[in-house]
C-alpha positions, 0 to 999 in steps of 0.5 A: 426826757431830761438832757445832761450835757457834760459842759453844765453844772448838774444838782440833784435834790432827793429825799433819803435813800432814793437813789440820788447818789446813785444817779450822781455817780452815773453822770460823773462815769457817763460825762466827767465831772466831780461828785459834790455833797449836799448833804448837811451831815454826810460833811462830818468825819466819824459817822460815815456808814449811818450817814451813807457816806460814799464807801471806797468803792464808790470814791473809786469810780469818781472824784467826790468833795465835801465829804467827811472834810468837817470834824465829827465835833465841829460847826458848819452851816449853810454859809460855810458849805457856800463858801466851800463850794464857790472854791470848786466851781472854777475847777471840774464840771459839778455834780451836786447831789443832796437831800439837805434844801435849804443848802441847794436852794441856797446855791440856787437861789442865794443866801442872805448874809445874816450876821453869826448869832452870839453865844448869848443868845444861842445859850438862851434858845439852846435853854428853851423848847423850840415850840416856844421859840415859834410862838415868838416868830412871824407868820412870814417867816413860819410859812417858809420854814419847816416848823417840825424841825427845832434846828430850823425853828431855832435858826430863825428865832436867833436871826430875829433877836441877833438881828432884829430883822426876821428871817424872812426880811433877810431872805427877801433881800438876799445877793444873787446865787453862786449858781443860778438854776437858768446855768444848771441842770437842777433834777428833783427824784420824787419818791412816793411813800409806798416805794421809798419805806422798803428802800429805807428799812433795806437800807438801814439793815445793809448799814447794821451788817456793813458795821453801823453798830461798830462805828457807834462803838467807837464814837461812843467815847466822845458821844455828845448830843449837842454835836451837829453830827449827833443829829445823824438820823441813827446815831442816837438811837445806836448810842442809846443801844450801846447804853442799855437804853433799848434792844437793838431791835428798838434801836432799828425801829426808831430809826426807820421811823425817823428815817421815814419822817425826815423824808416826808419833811424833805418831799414837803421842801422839795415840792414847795420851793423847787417847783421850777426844777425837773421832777422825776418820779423816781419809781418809773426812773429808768437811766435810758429812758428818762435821760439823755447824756450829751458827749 
């Protein structure tokens, strides 16, 4: 049993469609507070129904932040999302929910403060497969990193040549956390493979029929794959739909697909670096019993 009390910040870590905003949305309705995003794609403008973006009804029943407050071809990191959560702590209890780690652990843990990588060196690895760029890295810093995800590998690649420190070294010497777990109640939703597949194939139909092929559509004139928001799990996959690439039928499949691979990398994080969070398993979850909301 989990004790939320009203007067403590709440961050709420998941994979991909396992209810985690749903369960923020709760807290905020029961207790008070401001629904905060952690979410590294859901802060950009343009793509809001295939990043499951909260839609009006659910801005209705809550205050939410950091939502859709980037532009759709802008640049945001880690550090600019730190900098813009320290500005609402001071302000309505927070209710920080989202599927991107490396962001909450940031909050909870801190962020080393590595200097901006010069256009230079992003040009050279932005020309290099990302699997040459691991070849160059150290095994201390290939431990901690997901070695799947190119945007990961490629951060750590232009810290040690920007730097000449790895990422590790950086880390290890990181400023304390804007929130210390010991000052939160920080809750790990652990969502078993065999539950979470149908969640994320109904998910991405609701997403169709709530007109995710429509939003393609518009954003199609500006489409550009370097975007961070072009990393949208769906978006390119409608974008290669929209120009004759594949059916839409291939278009829903290799979303699933990916869908269900970037949640298995997000439980692989979650259990490897927030073993000291509370974990719930999120197919037993139930509000009353796993939960109890001091007033």
């Amino acid at each position: 049993m989990i004790t939320i009390s009203k007067d403590r910040p709440v961050v709420i870590a998941g994979p991909t469609a396992s209810g985690k905003s749903a369960l923020a949305l709760h807290i905020a309705e029961t207790q008070g507070g401001v629904i905060v995003n952690a979410d590294a794609l859901q802060v950009f403008d343009g793509w809001r129904i295939v990043t499951a973006r909260p839609d009006d009804a659910d801005l209705a029943r809550a205050p939410h932040s950091l939502y859709g407050h980037v532009p759709f071809d802008g640049n945001y990191s880690v550090g600019h999302w730190l900098r813009d959560v320290a500005k609402l702590l001071d302000g309505e209890r927070p209710i920080i929910v989202g599927g991107t780690g490396l962001y909450l652990t940031a909050l909870t843990e801190g962020l080393a403060d590595i200097p901006p990588t010069p256009a230079d060196v992003r040009a050279q690895a932005d020309a290099q497969d990302y699997r040459a760029l691991l070849a160059e890295l150290d095994p201390e810093t290939t431990a901690r990193i997901d070695t799947k995800n190119p945007v990961r590998v490629q951060r750590a690649w232009e810290v040690l040549t920007t730097t000449g420190r790895t990422l590790a070294d950086w880390q290890d010497n990181t400023p304390a956390p804007l929130l210390p777990l010991t000052d939160v109640t920080p809750i790990v939703l652990d969502a078993p493979k065999e539950w979470l597949t149908p969640r994320i194939e109904q998910r991405f139909d609701l997403m169709l029929e709530a007109g995710a092929l429509a939003e393609a559509e518009a954003m199609l004139p500006a489409w550009n794959p370097d975007h961070l928001s072009s990393k949208a799990i769906g978006a390119p996959e409608l974008i290669a739909h929209l120009k004759g690439k594949m059916s839409l039928a291939q278009a829903r499949e290799a979303t699933i697909i990916a869908s269900r691979r970037y949640a298995k990398r997000q439980r692989t994080w979650f259990r490897a670096r927030m073993k000291d969070w509370a974990t719930i398993p999120i197919s037993s979850t139930d509000l009353s019993t796993d939960f109890t909301f001091q007033t």
